[in-house]
C-alpha positions in Angstrom: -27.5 -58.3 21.1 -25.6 -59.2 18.3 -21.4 -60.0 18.5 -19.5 -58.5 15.6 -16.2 -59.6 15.2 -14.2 -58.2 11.9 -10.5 -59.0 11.4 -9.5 -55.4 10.1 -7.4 -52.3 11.1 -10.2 -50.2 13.0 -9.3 -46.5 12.9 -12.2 -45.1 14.4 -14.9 -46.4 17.1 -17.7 -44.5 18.1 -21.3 -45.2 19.7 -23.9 -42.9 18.7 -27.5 -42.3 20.9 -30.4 -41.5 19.4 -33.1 -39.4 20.8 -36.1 -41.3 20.3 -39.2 -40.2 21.7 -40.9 -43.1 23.1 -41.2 -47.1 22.6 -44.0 -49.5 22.1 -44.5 -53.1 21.6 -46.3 -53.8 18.0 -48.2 -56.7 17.1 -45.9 -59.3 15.7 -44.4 -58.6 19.0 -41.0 -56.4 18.3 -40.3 -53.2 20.2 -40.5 -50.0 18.3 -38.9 -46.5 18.4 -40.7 -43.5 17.4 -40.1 -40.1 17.2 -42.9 -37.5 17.0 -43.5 -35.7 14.0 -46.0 -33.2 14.0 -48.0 -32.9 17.5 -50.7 -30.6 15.7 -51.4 -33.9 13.3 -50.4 -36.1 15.8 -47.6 -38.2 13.0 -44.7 -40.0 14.4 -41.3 -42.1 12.3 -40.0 -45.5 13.4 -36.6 -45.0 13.7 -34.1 -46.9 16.0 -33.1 -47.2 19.7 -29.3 -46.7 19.0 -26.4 -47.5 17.2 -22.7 -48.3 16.8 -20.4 -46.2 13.9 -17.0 -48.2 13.3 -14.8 -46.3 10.5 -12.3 -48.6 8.8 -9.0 -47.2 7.1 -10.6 -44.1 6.5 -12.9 -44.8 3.3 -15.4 -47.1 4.8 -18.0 -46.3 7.5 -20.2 -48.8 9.4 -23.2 -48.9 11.2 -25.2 -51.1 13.1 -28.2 -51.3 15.4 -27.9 -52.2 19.1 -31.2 -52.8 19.9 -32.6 -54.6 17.3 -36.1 -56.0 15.9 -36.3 -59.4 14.7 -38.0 -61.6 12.3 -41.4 -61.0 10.5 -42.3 -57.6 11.5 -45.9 -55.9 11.5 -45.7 -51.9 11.7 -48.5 -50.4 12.9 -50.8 -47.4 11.4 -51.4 -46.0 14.5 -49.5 -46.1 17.8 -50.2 -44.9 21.8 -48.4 -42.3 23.0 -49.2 -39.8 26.3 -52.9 -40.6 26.1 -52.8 -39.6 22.5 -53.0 -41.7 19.6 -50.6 -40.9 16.4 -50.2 -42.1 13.0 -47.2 -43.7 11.5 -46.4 -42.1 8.4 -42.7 -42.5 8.0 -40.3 -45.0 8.3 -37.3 -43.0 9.1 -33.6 -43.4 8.0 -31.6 -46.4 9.1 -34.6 -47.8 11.0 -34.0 -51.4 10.1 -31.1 -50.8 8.3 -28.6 -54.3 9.3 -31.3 -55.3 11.6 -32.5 -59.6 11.3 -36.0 -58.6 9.5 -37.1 -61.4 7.4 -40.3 -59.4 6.2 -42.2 -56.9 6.8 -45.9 -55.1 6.5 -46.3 -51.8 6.4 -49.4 -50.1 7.1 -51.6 -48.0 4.3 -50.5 -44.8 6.6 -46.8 -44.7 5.7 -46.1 -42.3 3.0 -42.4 -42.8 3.2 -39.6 -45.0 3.7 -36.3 -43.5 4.1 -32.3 -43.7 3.1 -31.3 -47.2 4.0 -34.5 -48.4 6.1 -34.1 -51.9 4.8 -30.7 -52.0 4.4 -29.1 -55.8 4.9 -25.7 -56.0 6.7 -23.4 -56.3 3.6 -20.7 -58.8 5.5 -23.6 -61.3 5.3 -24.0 -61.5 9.5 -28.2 -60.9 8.9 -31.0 -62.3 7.1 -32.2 -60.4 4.3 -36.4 -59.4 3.1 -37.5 -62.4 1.3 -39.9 -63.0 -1.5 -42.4 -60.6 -2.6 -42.1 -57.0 -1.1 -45.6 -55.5 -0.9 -45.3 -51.2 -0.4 -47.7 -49.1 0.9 -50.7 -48.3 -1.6 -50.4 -44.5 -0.4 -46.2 -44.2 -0.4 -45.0 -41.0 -1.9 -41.0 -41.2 -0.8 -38.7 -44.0 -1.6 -35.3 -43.0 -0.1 -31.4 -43.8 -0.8 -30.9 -47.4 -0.8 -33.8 -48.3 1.2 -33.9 -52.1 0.0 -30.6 -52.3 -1.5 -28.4 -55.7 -1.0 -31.9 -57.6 0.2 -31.3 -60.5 -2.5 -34.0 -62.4 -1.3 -36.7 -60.0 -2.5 -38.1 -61.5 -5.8 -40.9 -59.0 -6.9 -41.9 -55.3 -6.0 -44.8 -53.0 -7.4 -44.0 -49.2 -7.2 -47.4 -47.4 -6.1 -48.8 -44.7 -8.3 -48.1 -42.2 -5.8 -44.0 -42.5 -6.2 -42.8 -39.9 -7.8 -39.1 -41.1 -7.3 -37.3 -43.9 -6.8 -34.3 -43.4 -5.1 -30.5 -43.9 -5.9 -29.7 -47.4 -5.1 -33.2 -48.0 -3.9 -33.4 -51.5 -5.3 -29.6 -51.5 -5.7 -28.2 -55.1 -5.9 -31.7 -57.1 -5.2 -29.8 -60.0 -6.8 -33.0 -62.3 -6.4 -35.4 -59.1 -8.0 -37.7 -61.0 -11.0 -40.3 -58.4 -11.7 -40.3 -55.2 -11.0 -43.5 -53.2 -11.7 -43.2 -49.3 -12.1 -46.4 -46.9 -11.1 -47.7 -44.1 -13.2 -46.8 -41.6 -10.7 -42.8 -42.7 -11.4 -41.3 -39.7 -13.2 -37.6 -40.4 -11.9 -35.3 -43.2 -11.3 -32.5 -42.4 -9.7 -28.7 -43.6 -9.9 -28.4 -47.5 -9.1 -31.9 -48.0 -8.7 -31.9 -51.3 -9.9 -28.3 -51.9 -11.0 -27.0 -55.5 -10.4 -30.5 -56.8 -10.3 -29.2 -59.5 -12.6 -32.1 -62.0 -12.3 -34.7 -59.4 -13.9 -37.3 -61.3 -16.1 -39.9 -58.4 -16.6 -40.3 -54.8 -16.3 -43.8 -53.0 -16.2 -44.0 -49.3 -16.7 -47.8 -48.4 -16.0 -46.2 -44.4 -17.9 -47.1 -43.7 -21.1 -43.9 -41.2 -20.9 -40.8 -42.5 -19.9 -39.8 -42.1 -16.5 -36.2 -40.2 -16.2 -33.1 -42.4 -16.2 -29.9 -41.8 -15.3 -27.3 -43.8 -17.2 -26.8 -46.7 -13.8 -30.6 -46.6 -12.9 -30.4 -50.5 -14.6 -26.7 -51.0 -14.8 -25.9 -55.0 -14.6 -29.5 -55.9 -15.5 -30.1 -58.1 -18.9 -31.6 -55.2 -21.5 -33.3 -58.3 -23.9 -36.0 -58.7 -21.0 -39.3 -58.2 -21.6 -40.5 -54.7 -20.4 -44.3 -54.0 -20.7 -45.1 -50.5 -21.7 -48.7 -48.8 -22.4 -50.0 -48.8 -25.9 -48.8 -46.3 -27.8 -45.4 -45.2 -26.1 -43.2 -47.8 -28.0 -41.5 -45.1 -30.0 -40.8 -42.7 -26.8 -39.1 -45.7 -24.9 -37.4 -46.8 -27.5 -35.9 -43.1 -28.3 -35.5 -42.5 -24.1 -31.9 -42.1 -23.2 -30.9 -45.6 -21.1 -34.3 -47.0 -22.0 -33.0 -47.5 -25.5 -30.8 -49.8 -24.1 -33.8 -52.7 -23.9 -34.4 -54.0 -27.0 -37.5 -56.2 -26.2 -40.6 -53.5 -25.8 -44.1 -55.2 -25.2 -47.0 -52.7 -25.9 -50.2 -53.7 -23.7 -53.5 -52.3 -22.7 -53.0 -51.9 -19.5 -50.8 -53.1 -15.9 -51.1 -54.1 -12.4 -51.6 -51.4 -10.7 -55.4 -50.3 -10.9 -57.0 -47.2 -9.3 -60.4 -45.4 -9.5 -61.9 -42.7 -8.2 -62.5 -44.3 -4.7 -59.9 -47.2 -4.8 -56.5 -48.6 -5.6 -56.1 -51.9 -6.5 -53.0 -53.9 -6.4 -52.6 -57.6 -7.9 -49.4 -59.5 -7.4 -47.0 -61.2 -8.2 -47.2 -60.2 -11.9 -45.7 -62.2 -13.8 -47.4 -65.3 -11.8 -47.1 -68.8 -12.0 -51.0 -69.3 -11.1 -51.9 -67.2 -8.2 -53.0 -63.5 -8.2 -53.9 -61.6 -5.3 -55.5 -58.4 -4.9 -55.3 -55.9 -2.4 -58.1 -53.7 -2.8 -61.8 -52.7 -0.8 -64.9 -53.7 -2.1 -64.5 -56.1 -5.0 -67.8 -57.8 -5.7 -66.2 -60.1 -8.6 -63.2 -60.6 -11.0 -63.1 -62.0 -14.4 -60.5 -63.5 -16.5 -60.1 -62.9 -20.1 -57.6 -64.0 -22.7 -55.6 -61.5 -24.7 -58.1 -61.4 -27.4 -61.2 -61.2 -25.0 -62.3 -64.5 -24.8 -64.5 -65.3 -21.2 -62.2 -67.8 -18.9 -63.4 -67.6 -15.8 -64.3 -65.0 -12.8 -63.8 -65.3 -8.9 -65.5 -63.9 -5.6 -62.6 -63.6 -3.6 -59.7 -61.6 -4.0 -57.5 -64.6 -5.0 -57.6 -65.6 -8.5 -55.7 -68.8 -10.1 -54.4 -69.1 -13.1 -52.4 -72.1 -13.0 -54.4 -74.2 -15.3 -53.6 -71.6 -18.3 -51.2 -71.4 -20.6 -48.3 -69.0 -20.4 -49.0 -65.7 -21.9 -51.1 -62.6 -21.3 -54.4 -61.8 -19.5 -56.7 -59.4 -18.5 -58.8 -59.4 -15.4 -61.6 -57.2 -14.8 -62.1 -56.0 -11.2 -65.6 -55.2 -11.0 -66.6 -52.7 -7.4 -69.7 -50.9 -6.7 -68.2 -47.9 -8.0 -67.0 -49.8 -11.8 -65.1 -51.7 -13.7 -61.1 -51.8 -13.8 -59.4 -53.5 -15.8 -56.0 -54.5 -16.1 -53.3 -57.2 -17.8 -51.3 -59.6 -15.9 -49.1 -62.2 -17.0 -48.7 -66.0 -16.5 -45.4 -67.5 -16.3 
């Protein structure tokens, strides 16, 4: 267990249980705490074992976990319980919040992460998420400051399925570079992003703009790149808070790629060589220039770049069931 040791007046001290339902060990090794859902759908939450609440002079609360998970962590989709097998679909509130999680993997069954899941300690005591931060493909919920204060996270990709992102979600991700925005978004909430000051790019895969409020991107440099579907220049640039970037970059199309059947993901994007795509059933992928010339194609999932100049390009995913295709960009 971790010592905490503030200099500070403490005025209140209080240890909180929680009623967790059952533990299990998950692959990368950590013990998890669930708590049952839905019995009739057999859905549980990872939450957390237990915590401490310290209130200081009255204005600020804190928390922390008592029993806490550790390093790279792998959450399950599915999880043994009284004989019965149930699904993870939630990560619940506070589940990791100020625990020592360097990264994580979520499984394709979590459809939502919520308030401060990820949360780092913000006296510095833990690690914090580092580089890219892949979400679940299905995800529908992003919560109050989920991720907010992990500066190490240097790219995220908002599923199309978000229809939210929540206040303070991304919140002072001083290390955030690109930031890629699903179709799906129609909201971002207060703080979202602010004090992400080492934005490069923005992707918006929304022809309209998704909602703002006036500190979804407080702190952030506006002359940034932000890539936006053709067409939709004049409706971002008339937005209320979007206004407020003044470098708009109309393309054909983004990095997050669905069909009928599939959802394709390819990250990071921007790159400096190396694309990956998360995606079932890809026979081949091509690589064109911005004007459509033929560079190359792969048979894997893993495309490189590196020998290509900075700029644009498209990349064809091509699946038994058709042909996506999608722009990335090369740093």
């Amino acid at each position: 267990m971790r010592k905490l040791f503030i200099a500070i007046t403490l005025i209140g001290f209080a240890f909180n249980g929680f009623a967790y339902d059952f533990t299990a060990v998950c692959e990368s090794g950590q013990t998890l705490y669930y708590n049952v859902l839905s019995e009739d759908e057999k859905t549980v939450e990872v939450t957390y074992a237990e915590y401490y609440e310290a209130i200081y002079e009255q204005w600020w609360t804190y928390y922390w976990n008592v029993t806490a998970p550790e390093g790279d962590l792998i959450i399950p989709e599915s999880v043994q319980f009284n004989e019965s097998f149930y699904t993870v679909t939630k990560v619940g509130a506070h589940a990791f919040d100020k625990c020592d999680i360097t990264s994580v993997t979520f499984p394709i069954s979590v459809i939502e992460i919520g308030d401060y899941a990820f949360q780092p300690d913000p006296l510095g005591f833990v690690p914090l998420l580092t580089g890219e931060l892949v979400l679940p493909e299905h995800l529908q919920t992003l919560g109050k400051n989920a991720f907010s204060g992990n500066r190490g996270i240097t790219s995220v990709i908002i599923p199309n399925s978000v229809r939210k992102i929540g206040e303070g979600c991304f919140g002072s991700c001083e290390g955030l570079q690109s930031v890629t925005i699903g179709s799906g978004v129609e909201e971002i909430d207060y703080l979202a992003f602010a004090n992400c000051t080492a934005l490069e790019t923005i992707i918006v895969d929304r022809a309209v703009p998704p909602t703002c409020q006036w500190s979804s991107f407080s702190w952030c440099p506006k002359d940034i790149p932000v890539l936006i579907p053709i067409g939709s220049k004049t409706l971002y640039e008339q937005a209320e808070y979007w206004n407020e970037f003044t470098n708009f970059i109309e393309t054909g199309g983004l990095a997050i790629m669905e069909n009928e059947t599939n959802v394709f993901v390819a990250y990071p994007n921007p790159t400096e060589g190396e694309v990956f795509i998360d995606g079932d059933d890809i026979n081949r992928v091509e690589v064109y220039s911005i004007t459509g010339q033929f560079i190359k194609d792969f048979k894997t999932n893993v495309i490189d770049i590196s020998d290509q100049e900075p700029g644009f390009y498209s990349i064809k995913v091509i699946t038994p069931s058709g042909i996506i295709t999608k722009q990335i960009i090369k740093k």
